[in-house]
C-alpha positions in Angstrom: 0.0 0.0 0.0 0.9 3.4 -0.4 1.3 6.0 1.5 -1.3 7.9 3.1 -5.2 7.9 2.7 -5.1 8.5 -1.3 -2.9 5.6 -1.9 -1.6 7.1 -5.1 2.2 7.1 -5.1 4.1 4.0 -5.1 6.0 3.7 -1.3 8.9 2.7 -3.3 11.9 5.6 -3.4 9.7 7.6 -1.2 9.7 8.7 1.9 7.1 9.7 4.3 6.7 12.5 6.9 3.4 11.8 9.0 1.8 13.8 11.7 -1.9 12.4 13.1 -4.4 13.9 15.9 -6.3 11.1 17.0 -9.6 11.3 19.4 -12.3 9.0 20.3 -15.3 11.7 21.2 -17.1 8.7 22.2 -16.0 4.8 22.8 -17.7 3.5 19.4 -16.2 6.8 17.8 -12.8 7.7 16.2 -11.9 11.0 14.8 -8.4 11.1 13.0 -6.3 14.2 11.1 -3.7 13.3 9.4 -0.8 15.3 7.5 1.8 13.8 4.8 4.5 14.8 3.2 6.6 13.2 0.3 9.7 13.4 -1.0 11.8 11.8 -3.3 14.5 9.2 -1.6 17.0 9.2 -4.0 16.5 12.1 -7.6 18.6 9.3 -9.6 15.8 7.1 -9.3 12.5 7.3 -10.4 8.7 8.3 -9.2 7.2 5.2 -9.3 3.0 4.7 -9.0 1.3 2.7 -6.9 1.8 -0.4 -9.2 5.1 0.0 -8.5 5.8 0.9 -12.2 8.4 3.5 -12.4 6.6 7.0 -13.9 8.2 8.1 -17.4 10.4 5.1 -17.6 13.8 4.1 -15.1 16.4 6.6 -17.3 17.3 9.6 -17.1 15.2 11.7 -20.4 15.2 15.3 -21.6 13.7 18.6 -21.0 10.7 18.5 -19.2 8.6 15.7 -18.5 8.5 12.4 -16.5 11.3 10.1 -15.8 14.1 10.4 -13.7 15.0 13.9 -13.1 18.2 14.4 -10.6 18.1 18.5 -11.2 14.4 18.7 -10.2 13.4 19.3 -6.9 12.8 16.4 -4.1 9.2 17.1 -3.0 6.5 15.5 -4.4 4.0 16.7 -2.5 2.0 16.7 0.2 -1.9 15.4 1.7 -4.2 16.0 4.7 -6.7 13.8 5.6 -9.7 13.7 7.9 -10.6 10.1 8.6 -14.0 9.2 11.3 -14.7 5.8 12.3 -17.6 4.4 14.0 -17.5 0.6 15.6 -21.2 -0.5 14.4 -20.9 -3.8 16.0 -17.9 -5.7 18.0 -17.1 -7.0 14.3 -18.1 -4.3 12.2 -16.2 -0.7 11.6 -17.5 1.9 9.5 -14.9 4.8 7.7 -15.7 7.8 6.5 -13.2 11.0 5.4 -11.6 13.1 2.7 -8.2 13.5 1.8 -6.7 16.5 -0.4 -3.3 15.6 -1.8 -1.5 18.9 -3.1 1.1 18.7 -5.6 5.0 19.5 -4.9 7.6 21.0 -7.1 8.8 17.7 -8.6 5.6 17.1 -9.8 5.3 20.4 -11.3 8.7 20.5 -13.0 7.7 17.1 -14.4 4.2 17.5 -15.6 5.0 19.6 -19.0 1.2 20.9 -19.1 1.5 23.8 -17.0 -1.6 23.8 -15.8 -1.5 20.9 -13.2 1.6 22.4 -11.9 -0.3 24.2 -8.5 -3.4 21.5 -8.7 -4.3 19.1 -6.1 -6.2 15.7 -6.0 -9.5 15.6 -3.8 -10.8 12.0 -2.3 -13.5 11.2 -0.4 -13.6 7.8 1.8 -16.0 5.1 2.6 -14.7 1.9 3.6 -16.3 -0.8 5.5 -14.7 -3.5 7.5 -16.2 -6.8 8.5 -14.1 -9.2 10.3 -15.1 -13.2 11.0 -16.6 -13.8 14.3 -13.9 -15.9 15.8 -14.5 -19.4 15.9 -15.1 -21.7 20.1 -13.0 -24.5 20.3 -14.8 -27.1 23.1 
């Protein structure tokens, strides 16, 4: 998996600053804020996405544009997230939240169409959980 909520960049080559604020307002209920940011391990390597497949290729390539880019800058970007949780049953948890990722200067240097150099990614959340009531052995 990837790093933070969005799950969008490959972990690979990447590392991961995380901050969280974490309350339970009530005992079924879990309130989490969450803030991210990325940067590049290593610039002689690539970007890779969550597939693991390396963005624009594994050399080095000209002017602007994906691939591995050693001049460019080291941030890829960062993401906030706002994640509540809500334990239905003993074996049921409900998840709720939105995540905004904003892009760095890496990814604008190596996006050639200028106009997603200052955008950001919005998400919205909903994931269930259900897990197997455990099993009595006599």
């Amino acid at each position: 998996m990837g790093p933070g909520e969005t799950k969008t960049p490959s972990a690979q080559n990447l590392h991961n600053a995380r901050r969280i604020l974490q309350g339970r307002p009530h005992r079924r209920v879990s309130v989490a804020v969450e803030g991210h940011c990325f940067w590049l391990a290593d610039t002689a390597d690539s970007f890779y996405n969550i597939g693991g497949v390396a963005r624009g290729g594994t050399g080095p390539t000209a002017g602007n544009g994906q691939g591995v880019k050693p001049a460019f800058d080291r941030c890829v970007g960062s993401e906030l997230d706002v994640v509540a949780g809500w334990a239905v049953a003993r074996f049921v948890q409900l998840e709720g939240g939105y995540a905004q990722r904003f892009h760095g200067d890496y990814i604008g240097q190596s996006d050639a169409r200028r106009e997603r150099r200052t955008a950001s990614l919005d998400f919205v959340l909903v994931r269930a959980t259900l897990r197997a009531q455990p099993t009595r052995t006599l």
